[in-house]
VOBADREN-954811 format. One line per field, with one value per atom (N, C-alpha, C): residue number from 1; residue in three letters; atom name; x, y, z. Coordinates in steps of 0.1 Angstrom, whole numbers. Example, Ala and Ser with C-alpha at 12.3 -4.5 7.8 and 13.67 -1.06 7.14 Angstrom:
<atoms>
i = [1|1|1|2|2|2]
aa = [ALA|ALA|ALA|SER|SER|SER]
at = [N|CA|C|N|CA|C]
xx = [132|123|132|128|137|129]
yy = [-57|-45|-33|-22|-11|0]
zz = [78|78|78|71|71|79]
</atoms>
This chain:
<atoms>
i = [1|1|1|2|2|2|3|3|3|4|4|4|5|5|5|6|6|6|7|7|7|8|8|8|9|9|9|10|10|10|11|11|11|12|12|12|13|13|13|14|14|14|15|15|15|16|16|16|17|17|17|18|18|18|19|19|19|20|20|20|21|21|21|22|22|22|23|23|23|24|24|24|25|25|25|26|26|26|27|27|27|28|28|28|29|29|29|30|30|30|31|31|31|32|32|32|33|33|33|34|34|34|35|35|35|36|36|36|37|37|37|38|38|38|39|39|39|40|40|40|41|41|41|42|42|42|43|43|43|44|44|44|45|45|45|46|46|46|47|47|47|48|48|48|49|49|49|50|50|50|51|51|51|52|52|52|53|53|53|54|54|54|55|55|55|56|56|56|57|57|57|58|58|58|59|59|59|60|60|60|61|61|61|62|62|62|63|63|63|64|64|64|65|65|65|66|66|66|67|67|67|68|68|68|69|69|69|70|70|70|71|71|71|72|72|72|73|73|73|74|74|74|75|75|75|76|76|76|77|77|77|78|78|78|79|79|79|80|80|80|81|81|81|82|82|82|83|83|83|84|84|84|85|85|85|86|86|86|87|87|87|88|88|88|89|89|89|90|90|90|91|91|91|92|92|92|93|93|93|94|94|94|95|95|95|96|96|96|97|97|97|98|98|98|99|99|99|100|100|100|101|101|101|102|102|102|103|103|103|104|104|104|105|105|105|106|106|106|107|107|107|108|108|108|109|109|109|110|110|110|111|111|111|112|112|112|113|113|113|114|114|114|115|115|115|116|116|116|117|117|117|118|118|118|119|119|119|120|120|120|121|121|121|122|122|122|123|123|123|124|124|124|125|125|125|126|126|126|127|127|127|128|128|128|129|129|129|130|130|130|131|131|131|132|132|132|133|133|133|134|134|134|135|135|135|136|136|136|137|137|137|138|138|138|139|139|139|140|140|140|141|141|141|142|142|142|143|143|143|144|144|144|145|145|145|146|146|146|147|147|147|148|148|148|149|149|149|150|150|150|151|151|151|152|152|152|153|153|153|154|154|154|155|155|155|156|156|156|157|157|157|158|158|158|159|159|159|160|160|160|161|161|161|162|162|162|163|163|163|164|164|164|165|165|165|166|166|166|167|167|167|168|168|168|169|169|169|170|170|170|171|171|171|172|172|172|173|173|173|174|174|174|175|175|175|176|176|176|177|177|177|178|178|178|179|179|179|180|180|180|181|181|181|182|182|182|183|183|183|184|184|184|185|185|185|186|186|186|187|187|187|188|188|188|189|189|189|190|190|190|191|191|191|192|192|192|193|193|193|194|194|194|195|195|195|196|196|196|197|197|197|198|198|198|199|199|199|200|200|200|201|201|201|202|202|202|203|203|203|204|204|204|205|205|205|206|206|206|207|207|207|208|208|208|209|209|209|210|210|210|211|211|211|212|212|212|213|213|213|214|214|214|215|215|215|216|216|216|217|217|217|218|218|218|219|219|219|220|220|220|221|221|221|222|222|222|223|223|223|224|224|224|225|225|225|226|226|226|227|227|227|228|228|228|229|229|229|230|230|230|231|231|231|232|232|232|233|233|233|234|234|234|235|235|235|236|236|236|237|237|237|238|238|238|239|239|239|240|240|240|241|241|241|242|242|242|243|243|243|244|244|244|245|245|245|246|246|246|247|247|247|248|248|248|249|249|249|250|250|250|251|251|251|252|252|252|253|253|253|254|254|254|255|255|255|256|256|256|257|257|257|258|258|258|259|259|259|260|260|260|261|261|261|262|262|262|263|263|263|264|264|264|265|265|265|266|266|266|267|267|267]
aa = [UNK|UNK|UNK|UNK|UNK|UNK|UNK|UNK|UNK|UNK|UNK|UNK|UNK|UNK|UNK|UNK|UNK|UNK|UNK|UNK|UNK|UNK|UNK|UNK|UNK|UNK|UNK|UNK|UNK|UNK|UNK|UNK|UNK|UNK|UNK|UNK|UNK|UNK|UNK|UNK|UNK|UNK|UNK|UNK|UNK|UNK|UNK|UNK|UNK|UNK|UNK|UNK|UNK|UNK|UNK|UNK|UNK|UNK|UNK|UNK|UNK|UNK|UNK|UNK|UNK|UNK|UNK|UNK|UNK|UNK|UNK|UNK|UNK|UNK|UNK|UNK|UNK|UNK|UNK|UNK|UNK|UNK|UNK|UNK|UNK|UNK|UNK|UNK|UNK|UNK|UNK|UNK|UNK|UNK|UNK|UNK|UNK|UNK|UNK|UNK|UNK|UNK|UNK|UNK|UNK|UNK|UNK|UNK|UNK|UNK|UNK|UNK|UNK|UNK|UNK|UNK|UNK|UNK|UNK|UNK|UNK|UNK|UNK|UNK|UNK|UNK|UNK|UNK|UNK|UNK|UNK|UNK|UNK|UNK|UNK|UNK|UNK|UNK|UNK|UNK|UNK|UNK|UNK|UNK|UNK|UNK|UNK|UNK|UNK|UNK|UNK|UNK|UNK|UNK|UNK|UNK|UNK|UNK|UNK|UNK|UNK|UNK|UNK|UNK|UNK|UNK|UNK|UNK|UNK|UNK|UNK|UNK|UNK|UNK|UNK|UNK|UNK|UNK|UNK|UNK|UNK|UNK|UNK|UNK|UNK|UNK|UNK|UNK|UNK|UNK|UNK|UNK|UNK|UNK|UNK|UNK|UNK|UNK|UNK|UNK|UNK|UNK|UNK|UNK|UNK|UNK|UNK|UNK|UNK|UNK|UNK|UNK|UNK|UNK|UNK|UNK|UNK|UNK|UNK|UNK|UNK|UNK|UNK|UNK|UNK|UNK|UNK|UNK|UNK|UNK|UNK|UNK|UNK|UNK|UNK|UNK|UNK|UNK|UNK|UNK|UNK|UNK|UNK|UNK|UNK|UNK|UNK|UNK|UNK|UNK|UNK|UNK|UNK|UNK|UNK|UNK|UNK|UNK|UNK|UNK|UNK|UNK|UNK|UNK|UNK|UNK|UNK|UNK|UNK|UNK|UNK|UNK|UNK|UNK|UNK|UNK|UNK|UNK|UNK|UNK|UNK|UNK|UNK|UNK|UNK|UNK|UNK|UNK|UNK|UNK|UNK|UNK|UNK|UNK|UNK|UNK|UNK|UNK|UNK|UNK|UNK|UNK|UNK|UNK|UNK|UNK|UNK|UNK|UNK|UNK|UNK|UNK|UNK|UNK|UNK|UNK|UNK|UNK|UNK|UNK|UNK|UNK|UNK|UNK|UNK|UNK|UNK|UNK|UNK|UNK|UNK|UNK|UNK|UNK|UNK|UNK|UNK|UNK|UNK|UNK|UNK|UNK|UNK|UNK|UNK|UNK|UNK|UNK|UNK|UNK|UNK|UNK|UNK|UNK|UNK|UNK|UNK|UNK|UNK|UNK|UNK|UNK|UNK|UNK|UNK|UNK|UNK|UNK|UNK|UNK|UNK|UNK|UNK|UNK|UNK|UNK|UNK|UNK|UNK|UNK|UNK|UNK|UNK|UNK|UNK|UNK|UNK|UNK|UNK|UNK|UNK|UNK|UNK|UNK|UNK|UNK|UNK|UNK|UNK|UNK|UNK|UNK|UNK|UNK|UNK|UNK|UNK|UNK|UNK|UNK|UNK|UNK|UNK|UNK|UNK|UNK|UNK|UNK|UNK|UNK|UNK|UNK|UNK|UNK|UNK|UNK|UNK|UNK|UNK|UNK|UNK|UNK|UNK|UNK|UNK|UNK|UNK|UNK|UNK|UNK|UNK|UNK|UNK|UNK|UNK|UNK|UNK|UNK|UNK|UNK|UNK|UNK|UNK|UNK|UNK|UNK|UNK|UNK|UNK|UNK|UNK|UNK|UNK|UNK|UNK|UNK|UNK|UNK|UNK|UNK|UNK|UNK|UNK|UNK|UNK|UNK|UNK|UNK|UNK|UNK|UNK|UNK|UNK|UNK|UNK|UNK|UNK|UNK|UNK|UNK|UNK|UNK|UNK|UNK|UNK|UNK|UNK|UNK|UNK|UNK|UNK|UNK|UNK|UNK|UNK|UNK|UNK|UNK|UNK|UNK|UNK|UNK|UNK|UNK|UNK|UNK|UNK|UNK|UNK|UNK|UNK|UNK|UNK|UNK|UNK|UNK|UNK|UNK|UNK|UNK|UNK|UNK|UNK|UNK|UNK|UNK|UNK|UNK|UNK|UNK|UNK|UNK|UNK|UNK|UNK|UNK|UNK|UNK|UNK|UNK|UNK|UNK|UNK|UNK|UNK|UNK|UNK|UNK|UNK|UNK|UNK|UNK|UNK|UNK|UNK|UNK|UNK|UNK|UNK|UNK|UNK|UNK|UNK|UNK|UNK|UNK|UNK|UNK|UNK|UNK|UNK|UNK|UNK|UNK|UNK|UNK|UNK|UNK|UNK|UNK|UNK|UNK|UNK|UNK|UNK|UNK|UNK|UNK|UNK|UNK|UNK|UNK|UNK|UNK|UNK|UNK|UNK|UNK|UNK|UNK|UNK|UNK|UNK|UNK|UNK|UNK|UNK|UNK|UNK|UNK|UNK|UNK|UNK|UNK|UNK|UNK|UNK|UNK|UNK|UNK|UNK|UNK|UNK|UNK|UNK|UNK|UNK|UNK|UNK|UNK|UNK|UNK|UNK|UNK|UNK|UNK|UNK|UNK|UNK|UNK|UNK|UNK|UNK|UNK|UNK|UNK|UNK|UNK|UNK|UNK|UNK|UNK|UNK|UNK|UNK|UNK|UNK|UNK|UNK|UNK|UNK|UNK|UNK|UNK|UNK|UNK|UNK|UNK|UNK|UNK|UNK|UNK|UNK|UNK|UNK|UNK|UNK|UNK|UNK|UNK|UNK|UNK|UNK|UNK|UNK|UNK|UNK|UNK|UNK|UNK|UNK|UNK|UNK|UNK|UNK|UNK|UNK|UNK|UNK|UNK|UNK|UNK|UNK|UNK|UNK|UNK|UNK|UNK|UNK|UNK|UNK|UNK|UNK|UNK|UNK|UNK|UNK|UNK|UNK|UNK|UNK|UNK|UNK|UNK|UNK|UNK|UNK|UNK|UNK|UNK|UNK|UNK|UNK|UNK|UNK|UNK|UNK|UNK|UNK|UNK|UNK|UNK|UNK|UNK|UNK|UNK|UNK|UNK|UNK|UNK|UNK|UNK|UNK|UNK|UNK|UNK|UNK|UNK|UNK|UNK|UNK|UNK|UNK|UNK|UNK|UNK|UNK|UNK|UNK|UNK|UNK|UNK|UNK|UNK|UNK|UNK|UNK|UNK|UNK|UNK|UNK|UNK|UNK|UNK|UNK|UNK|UNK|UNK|UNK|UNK|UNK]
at = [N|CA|C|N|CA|C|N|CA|C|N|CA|C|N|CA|C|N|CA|C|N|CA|C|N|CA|C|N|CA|C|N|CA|C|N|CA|C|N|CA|C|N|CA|C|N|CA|C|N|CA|C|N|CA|C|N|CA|C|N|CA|C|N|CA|C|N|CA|C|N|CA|C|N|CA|C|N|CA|C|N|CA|C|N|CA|C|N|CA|C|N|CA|C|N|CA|C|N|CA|C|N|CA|C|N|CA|C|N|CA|C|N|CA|C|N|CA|C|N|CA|C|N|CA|C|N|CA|C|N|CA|C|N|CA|C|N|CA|C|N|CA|C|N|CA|C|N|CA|C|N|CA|C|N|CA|C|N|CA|C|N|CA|C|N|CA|C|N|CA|C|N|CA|C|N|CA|C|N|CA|C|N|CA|C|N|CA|C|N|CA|C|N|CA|C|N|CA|C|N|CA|C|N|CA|C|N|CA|C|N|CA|C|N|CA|C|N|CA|C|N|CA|C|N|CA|C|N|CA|C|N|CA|C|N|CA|C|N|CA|C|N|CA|C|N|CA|C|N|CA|C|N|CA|C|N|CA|C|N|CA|C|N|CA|C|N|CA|C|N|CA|C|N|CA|C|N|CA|C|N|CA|C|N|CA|C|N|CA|C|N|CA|C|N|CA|C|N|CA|C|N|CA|C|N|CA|C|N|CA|C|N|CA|C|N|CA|C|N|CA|C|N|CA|C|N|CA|C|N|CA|C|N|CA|C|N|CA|C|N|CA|C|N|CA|C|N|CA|C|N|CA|C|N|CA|C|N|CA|C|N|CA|C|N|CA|C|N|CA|C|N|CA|C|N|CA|C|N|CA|C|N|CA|C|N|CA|C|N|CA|C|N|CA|C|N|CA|C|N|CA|C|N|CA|C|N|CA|C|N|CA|C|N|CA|C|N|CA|C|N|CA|C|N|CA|C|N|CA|C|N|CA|C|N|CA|C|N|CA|C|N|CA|C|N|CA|C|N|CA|C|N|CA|C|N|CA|C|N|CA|C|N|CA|C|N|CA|C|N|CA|C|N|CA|C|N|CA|C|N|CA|C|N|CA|C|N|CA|C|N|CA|C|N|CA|C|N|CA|C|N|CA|C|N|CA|C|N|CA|C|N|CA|C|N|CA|C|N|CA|C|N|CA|C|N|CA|C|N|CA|C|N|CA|C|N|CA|C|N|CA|C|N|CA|C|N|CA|C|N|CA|C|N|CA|C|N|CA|C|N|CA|C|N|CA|C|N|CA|C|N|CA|C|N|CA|C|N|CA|C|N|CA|C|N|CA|C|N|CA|C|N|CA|C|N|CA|C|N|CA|C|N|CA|C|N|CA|C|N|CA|C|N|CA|C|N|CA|C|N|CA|C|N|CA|C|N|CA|C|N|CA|C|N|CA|C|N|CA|C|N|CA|C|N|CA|C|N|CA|C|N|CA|C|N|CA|C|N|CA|C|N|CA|C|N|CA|C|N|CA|C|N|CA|C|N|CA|C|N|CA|C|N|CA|C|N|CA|C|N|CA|C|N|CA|C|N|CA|C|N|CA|C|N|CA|C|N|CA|C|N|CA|C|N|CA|C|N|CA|C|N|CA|C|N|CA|C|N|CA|C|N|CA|C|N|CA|C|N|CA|C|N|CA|C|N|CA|C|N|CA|C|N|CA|C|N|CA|C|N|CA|C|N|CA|C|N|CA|C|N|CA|C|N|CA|C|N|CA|C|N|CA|C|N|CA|C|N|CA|C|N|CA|C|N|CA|C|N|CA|C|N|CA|C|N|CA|C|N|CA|C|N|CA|C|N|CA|C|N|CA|C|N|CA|C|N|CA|C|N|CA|C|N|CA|C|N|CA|C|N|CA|C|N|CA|C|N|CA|C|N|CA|C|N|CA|C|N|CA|C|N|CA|C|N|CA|C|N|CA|C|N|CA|C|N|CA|C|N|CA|C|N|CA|C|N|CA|C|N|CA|C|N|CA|C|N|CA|C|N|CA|C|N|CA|C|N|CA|C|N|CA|C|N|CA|C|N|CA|C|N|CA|C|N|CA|C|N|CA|C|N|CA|C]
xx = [737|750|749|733|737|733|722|721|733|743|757|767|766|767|769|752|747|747|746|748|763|772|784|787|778|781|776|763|758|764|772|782|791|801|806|804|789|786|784|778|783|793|804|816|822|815|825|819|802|797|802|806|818|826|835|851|847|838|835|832|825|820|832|837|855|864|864|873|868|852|848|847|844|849|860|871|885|889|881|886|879|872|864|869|876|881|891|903|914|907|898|894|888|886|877|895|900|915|926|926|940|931|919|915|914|908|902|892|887|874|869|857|850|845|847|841|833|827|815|822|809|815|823|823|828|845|840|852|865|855|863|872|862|869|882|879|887|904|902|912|920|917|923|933|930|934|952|955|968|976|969|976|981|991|996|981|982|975|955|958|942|933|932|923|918|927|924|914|915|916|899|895|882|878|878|876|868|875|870|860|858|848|837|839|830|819|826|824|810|819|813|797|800|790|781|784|771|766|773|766|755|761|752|738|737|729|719|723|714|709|713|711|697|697|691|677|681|666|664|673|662|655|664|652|640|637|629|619|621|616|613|620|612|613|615|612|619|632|644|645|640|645|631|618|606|595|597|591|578|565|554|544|534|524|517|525|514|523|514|524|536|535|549|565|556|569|566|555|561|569|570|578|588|592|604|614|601|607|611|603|606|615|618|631|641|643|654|656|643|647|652|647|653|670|671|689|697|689|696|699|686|691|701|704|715|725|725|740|744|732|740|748|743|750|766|766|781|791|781|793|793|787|791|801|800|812|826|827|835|841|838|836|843|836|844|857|858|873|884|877|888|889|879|886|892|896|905|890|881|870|867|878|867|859|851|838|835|824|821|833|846|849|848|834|836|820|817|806|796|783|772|766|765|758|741|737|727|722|726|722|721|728|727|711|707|698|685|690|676|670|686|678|672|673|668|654|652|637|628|635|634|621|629|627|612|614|604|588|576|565|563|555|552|568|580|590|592|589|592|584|571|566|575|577|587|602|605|621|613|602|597|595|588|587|602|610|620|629|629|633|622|613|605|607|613|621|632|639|653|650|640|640|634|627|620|632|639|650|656|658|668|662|649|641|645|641|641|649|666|682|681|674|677|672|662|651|658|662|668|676|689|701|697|686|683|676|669|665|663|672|682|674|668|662|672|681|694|695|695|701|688|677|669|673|685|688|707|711|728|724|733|733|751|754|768|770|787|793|790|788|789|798|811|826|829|816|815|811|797|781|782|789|784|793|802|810|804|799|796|782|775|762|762|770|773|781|787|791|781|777|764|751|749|739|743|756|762|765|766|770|756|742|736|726|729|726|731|744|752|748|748|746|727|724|710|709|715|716|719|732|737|729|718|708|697|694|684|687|701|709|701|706|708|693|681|666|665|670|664|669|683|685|677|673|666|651|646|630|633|640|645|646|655|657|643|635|622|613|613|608|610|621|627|633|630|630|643|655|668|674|683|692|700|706|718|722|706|704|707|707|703|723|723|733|736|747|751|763|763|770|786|789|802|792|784|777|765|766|761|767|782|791|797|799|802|792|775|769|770|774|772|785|793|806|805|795|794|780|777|771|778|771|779|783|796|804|806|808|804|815|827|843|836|832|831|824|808|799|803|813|816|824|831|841|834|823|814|810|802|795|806|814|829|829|834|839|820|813|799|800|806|802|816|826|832|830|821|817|801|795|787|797|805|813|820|821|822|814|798|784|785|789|789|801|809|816|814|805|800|786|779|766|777|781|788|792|796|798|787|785|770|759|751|742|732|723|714|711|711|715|707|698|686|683|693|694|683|678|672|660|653|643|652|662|670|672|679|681|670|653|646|640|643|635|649|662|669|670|667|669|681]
yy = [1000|1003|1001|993|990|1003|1010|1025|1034|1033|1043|1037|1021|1020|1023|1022|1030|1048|1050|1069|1069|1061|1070|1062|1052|1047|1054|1059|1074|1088|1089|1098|1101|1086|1081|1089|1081|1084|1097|1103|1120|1124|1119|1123|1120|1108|1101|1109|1116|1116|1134|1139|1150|1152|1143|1139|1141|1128|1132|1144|1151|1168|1175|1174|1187|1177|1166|1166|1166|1166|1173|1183|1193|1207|1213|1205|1208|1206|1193|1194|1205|1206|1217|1232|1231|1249|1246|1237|1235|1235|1232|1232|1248|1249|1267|1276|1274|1284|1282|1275|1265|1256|1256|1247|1232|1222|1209|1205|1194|1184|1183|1191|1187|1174|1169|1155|1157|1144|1139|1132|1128|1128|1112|1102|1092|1093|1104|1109|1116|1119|1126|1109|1106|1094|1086|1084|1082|1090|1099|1110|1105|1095|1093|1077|1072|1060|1064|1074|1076|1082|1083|1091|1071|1074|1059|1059|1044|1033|1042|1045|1052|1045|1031|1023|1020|1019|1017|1031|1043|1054|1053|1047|1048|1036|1025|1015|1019|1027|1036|1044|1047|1063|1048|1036|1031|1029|1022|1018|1028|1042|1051|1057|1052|1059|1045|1031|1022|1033|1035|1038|1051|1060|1074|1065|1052|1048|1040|1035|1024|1041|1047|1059|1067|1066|1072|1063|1053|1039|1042|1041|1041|1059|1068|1078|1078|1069|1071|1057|1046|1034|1038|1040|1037|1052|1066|1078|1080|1076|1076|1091|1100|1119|1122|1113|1114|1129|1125|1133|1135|1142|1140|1136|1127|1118|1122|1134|1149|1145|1155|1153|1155|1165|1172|1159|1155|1143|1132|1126|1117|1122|1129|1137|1143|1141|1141|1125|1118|1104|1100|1104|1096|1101|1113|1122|1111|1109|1101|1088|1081|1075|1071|1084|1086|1088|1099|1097|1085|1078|1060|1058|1057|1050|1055|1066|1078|1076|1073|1072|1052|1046|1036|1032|1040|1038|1046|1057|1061|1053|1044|1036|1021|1016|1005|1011|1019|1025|1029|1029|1033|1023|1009|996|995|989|985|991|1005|1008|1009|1006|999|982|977|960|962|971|971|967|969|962|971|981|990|1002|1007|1016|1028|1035|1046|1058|1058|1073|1081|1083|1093|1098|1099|1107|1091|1090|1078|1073|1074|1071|1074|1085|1096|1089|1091|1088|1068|1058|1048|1045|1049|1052|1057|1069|1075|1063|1054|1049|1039|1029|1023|1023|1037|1042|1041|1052|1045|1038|1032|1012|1009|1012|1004|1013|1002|1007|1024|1033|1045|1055|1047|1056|1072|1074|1089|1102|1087|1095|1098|1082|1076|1087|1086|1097|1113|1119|1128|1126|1121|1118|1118|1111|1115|1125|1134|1147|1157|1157|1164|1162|1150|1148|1152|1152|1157|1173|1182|1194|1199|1186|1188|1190|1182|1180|1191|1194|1208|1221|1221|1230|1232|1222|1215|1222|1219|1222|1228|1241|1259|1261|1259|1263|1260|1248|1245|1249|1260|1266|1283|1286|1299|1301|1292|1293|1293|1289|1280|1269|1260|1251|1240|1237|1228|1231|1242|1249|1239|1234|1223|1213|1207|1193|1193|1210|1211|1217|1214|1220|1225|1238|1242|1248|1251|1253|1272|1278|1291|1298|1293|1300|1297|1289|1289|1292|1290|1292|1300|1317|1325|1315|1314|1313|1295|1289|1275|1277|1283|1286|1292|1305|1304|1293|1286|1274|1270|1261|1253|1257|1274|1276|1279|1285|1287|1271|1259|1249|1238|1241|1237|1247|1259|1263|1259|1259|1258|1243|1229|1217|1221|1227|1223|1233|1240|1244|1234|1234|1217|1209|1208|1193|1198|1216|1223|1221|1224|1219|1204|1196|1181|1178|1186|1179|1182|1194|1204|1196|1191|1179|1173|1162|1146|1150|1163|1164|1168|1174|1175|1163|1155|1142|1132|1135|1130|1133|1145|1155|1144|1149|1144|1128|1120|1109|1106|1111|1109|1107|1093|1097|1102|1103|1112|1124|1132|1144|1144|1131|1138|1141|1142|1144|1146|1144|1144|1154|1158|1168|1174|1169|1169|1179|1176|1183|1195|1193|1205|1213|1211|1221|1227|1217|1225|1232|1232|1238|1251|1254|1268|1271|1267|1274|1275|1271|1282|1292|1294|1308|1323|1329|1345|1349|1346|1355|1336|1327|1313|1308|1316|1310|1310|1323|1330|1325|1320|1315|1296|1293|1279|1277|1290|1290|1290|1298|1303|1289|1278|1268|1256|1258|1250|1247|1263|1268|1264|1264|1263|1242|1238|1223|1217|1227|1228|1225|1241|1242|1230|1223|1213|1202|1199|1186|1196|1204|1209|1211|1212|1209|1191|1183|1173|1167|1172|1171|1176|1191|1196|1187|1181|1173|1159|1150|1143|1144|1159|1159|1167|1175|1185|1179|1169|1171|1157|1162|1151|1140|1126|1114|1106|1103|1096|1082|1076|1058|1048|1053|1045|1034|1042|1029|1023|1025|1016|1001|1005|996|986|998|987|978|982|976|962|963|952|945|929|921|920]
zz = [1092|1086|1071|1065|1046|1045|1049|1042|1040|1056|1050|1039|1037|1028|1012|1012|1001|1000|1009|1007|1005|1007|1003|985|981|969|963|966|959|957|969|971|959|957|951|936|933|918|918|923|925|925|927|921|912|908|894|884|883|872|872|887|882|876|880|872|858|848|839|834|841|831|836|840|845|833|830|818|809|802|792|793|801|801|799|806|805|790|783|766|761|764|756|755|768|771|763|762|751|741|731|717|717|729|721|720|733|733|719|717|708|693|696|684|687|677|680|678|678|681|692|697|704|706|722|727|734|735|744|757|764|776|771|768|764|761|753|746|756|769|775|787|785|792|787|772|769|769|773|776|788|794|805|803|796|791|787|784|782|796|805|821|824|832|846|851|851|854|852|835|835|830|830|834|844|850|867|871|866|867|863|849|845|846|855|861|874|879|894|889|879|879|871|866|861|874|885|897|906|903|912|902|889|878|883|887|888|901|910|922|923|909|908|899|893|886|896|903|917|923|926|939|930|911|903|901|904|910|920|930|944|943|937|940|930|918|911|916|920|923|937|946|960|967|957|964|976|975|984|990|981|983|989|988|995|991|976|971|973|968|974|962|969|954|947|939|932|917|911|899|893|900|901|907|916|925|909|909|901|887|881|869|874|886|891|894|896|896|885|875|864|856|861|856|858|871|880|870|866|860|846|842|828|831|841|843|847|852|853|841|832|821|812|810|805|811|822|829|830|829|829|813|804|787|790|803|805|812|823|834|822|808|803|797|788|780|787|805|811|815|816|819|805|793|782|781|780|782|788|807|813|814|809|807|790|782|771|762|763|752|742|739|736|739|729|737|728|730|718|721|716|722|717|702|701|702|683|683|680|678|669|677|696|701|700|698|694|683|671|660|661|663|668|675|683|693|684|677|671|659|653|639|647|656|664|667|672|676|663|651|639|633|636|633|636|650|657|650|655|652|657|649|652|656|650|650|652|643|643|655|659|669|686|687|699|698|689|686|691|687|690|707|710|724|732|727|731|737|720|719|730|728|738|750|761|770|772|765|765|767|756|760|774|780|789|801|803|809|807|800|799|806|801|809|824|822|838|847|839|847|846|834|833|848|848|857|868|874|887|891|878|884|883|878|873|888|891|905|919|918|931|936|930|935|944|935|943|952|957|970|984|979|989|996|992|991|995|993|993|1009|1017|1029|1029|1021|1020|1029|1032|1047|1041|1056|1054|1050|1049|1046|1028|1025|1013|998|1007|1004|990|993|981|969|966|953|953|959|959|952|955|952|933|934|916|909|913|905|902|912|914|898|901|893|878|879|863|856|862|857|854|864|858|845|841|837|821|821|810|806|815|811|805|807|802|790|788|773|767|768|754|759|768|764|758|753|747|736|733|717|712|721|722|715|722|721|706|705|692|684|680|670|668|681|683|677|678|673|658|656|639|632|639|635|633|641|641|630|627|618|603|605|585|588|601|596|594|601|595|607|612|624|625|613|611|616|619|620|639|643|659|663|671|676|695|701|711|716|727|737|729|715|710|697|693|683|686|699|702|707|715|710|699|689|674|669|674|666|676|686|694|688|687|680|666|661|644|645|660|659|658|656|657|670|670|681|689|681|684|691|690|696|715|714|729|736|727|735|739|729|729|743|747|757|768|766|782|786|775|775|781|774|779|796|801|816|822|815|823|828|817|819|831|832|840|857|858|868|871|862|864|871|865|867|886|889|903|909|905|908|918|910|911|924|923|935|944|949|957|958|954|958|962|957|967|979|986|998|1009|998|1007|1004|995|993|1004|1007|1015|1009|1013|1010|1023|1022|1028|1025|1028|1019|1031|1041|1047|1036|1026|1022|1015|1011|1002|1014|1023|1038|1035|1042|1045|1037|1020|1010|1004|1009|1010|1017|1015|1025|1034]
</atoms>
């Protein structure tokens, strides 16, 4: 019974880390239609803090974002999805675990703002992070290494919605399948642009040595909206991060969830 447990707290974070991208998409589509400041996902959280009882509200999605972050360990630590011992499986693990650590900086910030502490709601995380790397010995290389993950990642999602790779792991109902299947691929396609945006900063920023320069999911929407024809493509990118954040609520209910080593690796 701990594995069902765990599969539905992974479930869970599968849908919390939904909720998130459908109300940053949801701000996003209002700032392309009507005008505004683009947010990050933080930012989008914070968007909830003004609804009845919306702490409680991102209290719950903090909850369900630890569970998408334990589920993001056990598939990178103990190969919970049973990948295979090539290279390919481990740079998939370690994908996993690079998105733990990215998601756990979203379930703290979700946490601080439902116990009232606070929290980043807007833009400085990125830059925060890059002067940091900075710092440390061989800087500018580590921030490069970085950036080159991040675009690696991106790749990655183009590739996985451009090709239906998700479709491995989603077992969707047949009454559904076609229009489930284009969400699915239009939303990861659109999230791994703005993380193509996202790297291209973070290696710039590496370049000239400046954190200033990196930026996050709020600034890489403004920079697709000051391209040519940039209202349109900001709106496409918007409705794309949309249907990610419905990506994610469709993998909470369709997607295979195999918590047994989790079970046997807990006492």
């Amino acid at each position: 019974m701990q594995h069902n447990r765990f599969e539905n707290l992974a479930r869970a974070g599968y849908a919390a880390r939904g909720i998130v991208y459908l109300l940053l998409g949801a701000f996003s589509l209002t700032s392309a239609l009507w005008g505004g400041n683009s947010e990050d996902t933080s930012g989008a959280l914070s968007g909830l803090l003004g609804l009845p009882f919306g702490r409680v509200l991102v209290g719950l999605i903090a909850v369900g974002l630890l569970g998408y972050v334990l589920w993001k360990l056990a598939q990178g630590l103990l190969n919970a999805d049973d990948v295979d011992d090539d290279a390919k499986g481990f740079l998939s693990r370690a994908g996993q675990l690079v998105s733990a650590a990215v998601n756990l900086f979203l379930m703290l910030t979700a946490a601080r703002l439902a116990l009232g502490a606070g929290g980043s709601g807007g833009d400085g995380g990125e830059e925060t992070a890059s002067a940091w790397l900075l710092q440390q010995p061989f800087g500018p290389f580590l921030l490069g290494l970085a950036a080159c993950g991040v675009l690696a990642a991106a790749g990655v999602q183009i590739w996985y919605g451009a090709s239906g790779g998700y479709r491995k792991r989603l077992s969707l109902p047949a009454q559904h399948k076609a229009w489930m299947d284009q969400v699915c691929r239009f939303g990861l396609i659109a999230r791994g642009i703005v993380l193509l945006v996202i790297g291209g900063f973070l290696f710039y920023a590496a370049l000239t040595v400046s954190p200033e320069q990196a930026a996050g999911t709020a600034e890489a929407l403004d920079y697709v909206h000051s391209l040519p024809f940039g209202r349109w493509l900001y709106g496409l990118i918007a409705l794309g991060l949309v249907a990610f954040g419905a990506y994610g609520l469709i993998e909470a209910r369709y997607r295979s969830i195999d918590a047994t080593k989790v079970a046997d690796a807990t006492p």
